[in-house]
N, C-alpha and C positions, 0 to 999 in steps of 0.2 A: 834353290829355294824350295819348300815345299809348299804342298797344296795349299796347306791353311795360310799360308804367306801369301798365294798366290792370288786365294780369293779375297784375302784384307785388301791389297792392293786395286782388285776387279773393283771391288767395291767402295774404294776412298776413288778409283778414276771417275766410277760412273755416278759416282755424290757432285763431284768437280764437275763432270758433266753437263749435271743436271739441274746446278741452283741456277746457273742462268737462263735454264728455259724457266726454273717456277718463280724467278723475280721480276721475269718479263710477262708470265701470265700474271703476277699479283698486279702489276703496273696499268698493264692494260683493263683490268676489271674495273682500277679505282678510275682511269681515264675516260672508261665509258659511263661511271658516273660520278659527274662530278658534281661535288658539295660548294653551295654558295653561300653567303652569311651576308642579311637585309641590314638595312641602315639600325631597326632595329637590336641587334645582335642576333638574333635566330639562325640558325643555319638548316640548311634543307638540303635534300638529295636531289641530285636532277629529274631519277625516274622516281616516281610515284604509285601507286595504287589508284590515283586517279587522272585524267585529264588537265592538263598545265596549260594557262595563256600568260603568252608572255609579251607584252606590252610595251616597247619603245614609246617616251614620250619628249615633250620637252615642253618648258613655262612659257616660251615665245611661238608655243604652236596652237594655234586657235582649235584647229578641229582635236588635238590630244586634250586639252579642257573641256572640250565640249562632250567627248566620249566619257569622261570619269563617271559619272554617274549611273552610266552602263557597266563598267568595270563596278565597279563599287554592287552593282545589285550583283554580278557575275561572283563575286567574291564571297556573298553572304550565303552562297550554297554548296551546300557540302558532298557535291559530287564532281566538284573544280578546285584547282587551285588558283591564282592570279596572283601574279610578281608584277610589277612595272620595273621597268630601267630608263633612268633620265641619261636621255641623249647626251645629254653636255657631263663633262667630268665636272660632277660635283660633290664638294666634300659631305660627309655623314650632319655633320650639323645644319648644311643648305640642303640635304633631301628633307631632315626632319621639318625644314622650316616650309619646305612645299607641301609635306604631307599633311601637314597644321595650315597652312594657308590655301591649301582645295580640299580639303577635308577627303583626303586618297583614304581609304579605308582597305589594302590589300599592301601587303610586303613591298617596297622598294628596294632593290637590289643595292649594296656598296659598290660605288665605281668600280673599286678595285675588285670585285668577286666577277665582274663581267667576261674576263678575261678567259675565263676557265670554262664559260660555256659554250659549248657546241652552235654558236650564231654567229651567222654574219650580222655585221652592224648594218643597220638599212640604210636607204639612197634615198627614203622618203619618208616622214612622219605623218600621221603616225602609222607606226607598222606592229600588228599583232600576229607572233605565232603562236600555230597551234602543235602543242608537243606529246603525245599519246604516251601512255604509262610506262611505255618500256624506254620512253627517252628520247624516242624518234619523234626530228621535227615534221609532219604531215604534213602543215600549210602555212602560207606567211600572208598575212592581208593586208593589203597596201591603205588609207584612208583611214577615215573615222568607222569603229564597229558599231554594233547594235547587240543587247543580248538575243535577241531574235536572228539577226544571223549568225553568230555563233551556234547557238540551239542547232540550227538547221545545217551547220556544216562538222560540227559534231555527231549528230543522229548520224549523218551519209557516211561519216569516218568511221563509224562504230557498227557500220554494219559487214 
């Protein structure tokens, strides 16, 4: 062989080499942020530019009712985001019906997009976590919230 043979072939082994390390970094990048899509078709990226709550609830839980209206003011400010996800596998036309029958005014996730987030499902309802920009869950809150303690364990996170 000569050189120039010698180095086409250096170079087709270390191509063969090397797409499986760059198709396991591409994987891993999209893995670390995963994309979900709400009841009403929107879809979203995990990490953000801002602070994520992410809200387990369900319609047979009295204190997740009772919190909406905390969520709901947490929502209309544009230095958070707010998703809820209903506890129970429900179809896209039973969230839209809860979201019109408690007037939720923030995203509800599709059952099905649940899967792909970086959460344990909770042991108790309701449970809010807190997910900081780069995607990392910081806190999980067991109970009913308040926008006041959120405020307050946000500011502590943020510093």
């Amino acid at each position: 062989m000569t050189l120039s043979k010698n180095i086409a072939l250096a170079l087709k082994l270390l191509a063969c080499a090397l797409l499986p390390i760059i198709v396991l970094i591409l994987v891993m990048s999209l893995r670390s942020n995963p994309s979900f899509e709400t009841a009403s078709g929107d879809s979203h990226n995990w990490k953000s530019d801002k602070w994520t709550i992410v809200n387990y609830f369900a319609e047979w839980c009295a204190p997740c009712l009772e919190e909406l209206p905390e969520l709901n003011q947490l929502a209309e400010r544009s230095d958070i985001r707010v998703f809820g996800i209903s506890y129970d596998s429900l179809s896209v036309d039973e969230i839209k019906g809860l979201i019109n029958k408690y007037q939720i005014e923030f995203p509800i996730l599709k059952s099905s997009a649940v899967q792909a987030l970086p959460l344990s499902i909770p042991a108790v309802l309701p449970t809010t976590y807190i997910v900081s920009p780069d995607g990392q869950v910081m806190d999980a809150l067991h109970g009913k919230v308040t926008e006041e303690a959120i405020d307050h364990l946000l500011s502590n996170l943020s510093k």
